[in-house]
C-alpha angles and dihedrals in degrees: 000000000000101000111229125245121265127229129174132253110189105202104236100139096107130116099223102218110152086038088060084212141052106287097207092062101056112107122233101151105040092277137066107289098243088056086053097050095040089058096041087063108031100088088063105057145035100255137343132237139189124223116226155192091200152000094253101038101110117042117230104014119121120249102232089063088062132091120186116239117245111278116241089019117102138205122024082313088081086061100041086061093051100058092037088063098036088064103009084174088063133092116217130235108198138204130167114234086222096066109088097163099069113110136180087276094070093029087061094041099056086042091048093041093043107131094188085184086073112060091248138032103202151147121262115200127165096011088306140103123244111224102164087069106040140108105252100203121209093250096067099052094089093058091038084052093051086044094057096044094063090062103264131131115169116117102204102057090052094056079047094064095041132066105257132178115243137208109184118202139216117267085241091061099044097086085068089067087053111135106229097211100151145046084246093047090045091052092043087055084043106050091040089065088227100167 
């Protein structure tokens, strides 16, 4: 089997509410998050892409890095679609704007460890899959399609009902797959130095 390119989908589409502020622009490395992201990823696919809401969500980025979340589809599904649909040939590699913590470590071991032969390439900490930094193959778009349509949006459940290709990772690395949803969150990461 001839395994398909990856390109990269950096998860932006949120609306950032309990943050009070975009959460792609904060700045963790030295640069906007969604700069820092972009390059984490970059030397591991083709190209990189950002999801989403719309054309004038993250300052500074240039549009034709953008590609617009599926309308009437809710949650990082909705960008995952889009992307999906924009290279069908392609296979994602996803990470979630709000994880500062991920480092090259976890980015290489997710590239070294992809079975493109499963639907989803992804980290698995505390007993559950982590779909928000996986590698989504072309094989799995039509499932995820049907699943969305019914009205569903977790992505979890759905990793639950596919076979799926797990890394698990040690209970000391699991910090770096933290979500930073909050101001307190943003000052704990901060303050912890985890870079």
């Amino acid at each position: 089997m001839i395994e398909a390119p990856i390109y990269g989908l950096i998860l932006a589409g949120g609306p950032s509410t309990r943050m009070g502020e975009n959460k792609a622009e904060l700045i963790y490395h030295d640069r906007p998050q969604w700069a820092y992201s972009a390059q984490l990823i970059a030397p591991y696919c083709r190209e990189v892409y950002f999801s989403v809401r719309n054309d004038d969500q993250i300052a500074d980025m240039p549009a034709e890095l953008m590609l617009r979340d599926k309308p009437n589809i809710t949650g990082p599904v909705a960008g995952i679609l889009a992307a999906m649909e924009s290279n069908e040939r392609a296979a994602w590699m996803v990470l979630g704007i709000d994880m500062p913590g991920v480092d090259r470590a976890l980015i290489n071991r997710i590239f070294r460890q992809r079975d493109a032969n499963k639907g989803v390439t992804c980290l698995m900490r505390d007993g559950k899959a982590e779909p928000l930094l996986s590698i989504w193959e072309p094989t799995v778009r039509d499932r995820l399609q049907k699943y969305a349509s019914s009205g569903k949006s977790s992505l979890r459940q759905f990793l639950q009902q596919e076979d799926i290709h797990i890394i698990v990772i040690d209970d000391a690395m699991s910090y770096k797959l933290d979500s930073i949803d909050t101001p307190e969150e943003r000052q704990n990461f901060l303050r912890k130095g985890r870079k």
